[in-house]
N, C-alpha and C positions, 0 to 999 in steps of 0.2 A: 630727071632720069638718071643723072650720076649716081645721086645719093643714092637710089633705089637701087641699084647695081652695086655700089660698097656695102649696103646695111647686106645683099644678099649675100654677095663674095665674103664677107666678115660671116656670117651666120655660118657659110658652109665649111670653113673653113674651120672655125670652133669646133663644130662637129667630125670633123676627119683628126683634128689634133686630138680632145677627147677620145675619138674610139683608138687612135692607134695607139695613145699612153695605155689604153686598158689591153688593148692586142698586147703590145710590149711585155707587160705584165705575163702573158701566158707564154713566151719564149724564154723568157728569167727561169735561169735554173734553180736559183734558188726560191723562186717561189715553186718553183714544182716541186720540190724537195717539200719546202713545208707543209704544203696542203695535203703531202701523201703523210708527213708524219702526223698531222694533226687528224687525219681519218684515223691514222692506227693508236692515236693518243684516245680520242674520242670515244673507240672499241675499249680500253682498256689496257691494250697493248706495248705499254710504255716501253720495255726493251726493248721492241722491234721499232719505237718510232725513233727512240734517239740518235739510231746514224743518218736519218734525214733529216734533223736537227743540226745536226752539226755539218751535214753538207752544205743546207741552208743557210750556216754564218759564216763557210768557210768561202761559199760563193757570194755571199754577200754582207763583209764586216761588221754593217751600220745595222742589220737586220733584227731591229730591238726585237721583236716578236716571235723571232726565231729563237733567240737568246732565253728569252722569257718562259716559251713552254719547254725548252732545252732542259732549264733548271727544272717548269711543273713536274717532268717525265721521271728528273732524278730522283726528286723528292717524293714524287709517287710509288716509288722502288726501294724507298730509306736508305739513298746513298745520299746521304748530306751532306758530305764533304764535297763530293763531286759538281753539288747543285748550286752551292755557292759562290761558283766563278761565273758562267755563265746568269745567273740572278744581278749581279755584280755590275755585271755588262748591260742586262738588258734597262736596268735601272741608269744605269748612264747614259746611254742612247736614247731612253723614255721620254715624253712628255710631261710634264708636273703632272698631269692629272690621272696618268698614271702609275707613280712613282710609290705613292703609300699601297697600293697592293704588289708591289713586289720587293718593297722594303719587308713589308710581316711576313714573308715568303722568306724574305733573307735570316732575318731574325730566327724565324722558326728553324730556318736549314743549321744556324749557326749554335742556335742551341740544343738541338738535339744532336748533334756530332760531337759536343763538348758532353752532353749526356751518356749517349753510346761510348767516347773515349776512358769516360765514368767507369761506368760499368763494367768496361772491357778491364780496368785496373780491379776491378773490385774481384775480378774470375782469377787475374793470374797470382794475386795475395792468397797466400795460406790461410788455411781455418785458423782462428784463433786456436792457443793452446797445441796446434802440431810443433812436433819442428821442422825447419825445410832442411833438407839433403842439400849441402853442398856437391 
């Protein structure tokens, strides 16, 4: 009769730890933050979602996934420069198995901002053959 009473006590008790780590979860303000910014990521909406991105890491450091679509939203918007810190982080904070899609994320943020700083030299140079006014 004991054992039947600990397998049951153990059983119910798994179950109340289980749902309260998931309750937990919906008092976390940083996950409330993210799930509103990944609705308005999801619409399209990427400037509107980034300041719950960044409320999300700032309420929760370790918050790889916060980190991660932080950088998608920048890069969605061709701020490269911007996407690259947060990319940076959430690749640090990741798990290996997700590390190679947010490294080509990094990559691609880091090379088109060295593109962009390109081109931005290429506008402020004189046509060939002018001369420039001092």
């Amino acid at each position: 009769m004991k054992i039947g009473f600990a397998r049951w006590f153990l059983a119910l008790a798994l179950v109340f730890t289980a749902s309260s780590c998931a309750a937990l979860r919906n008092f976390n303000p940083a996950y409330d933050n993210f799930d509103r910014g990944v609705a308005l990521f999801n619409q399209g909406r990427f400037a509107e979602a980034v300041p719950y991105f960044e409320d999300a890491t700032h309420s929760n450091p370790e918050f790889a996934q916060a980190y991660f679509y932080l950088g998608r939203a920048y890069v969605s918007q061709s701020m490269w420069r911007a996407a690259i810190q947060p990319l940076r982080t959430a690749f640090r904070l990741s798990p290996r198995e997700t590390q190679r899609e947010i490294l080509d994320l990094i990559l691609d943020a880091t090379f088109a901002a060295a593109l962009n700083d390109f081109r931005l030299g290429e506008e402020r140079r004189p046509p060939a053959g002018s001369k420039e006014i001092l």
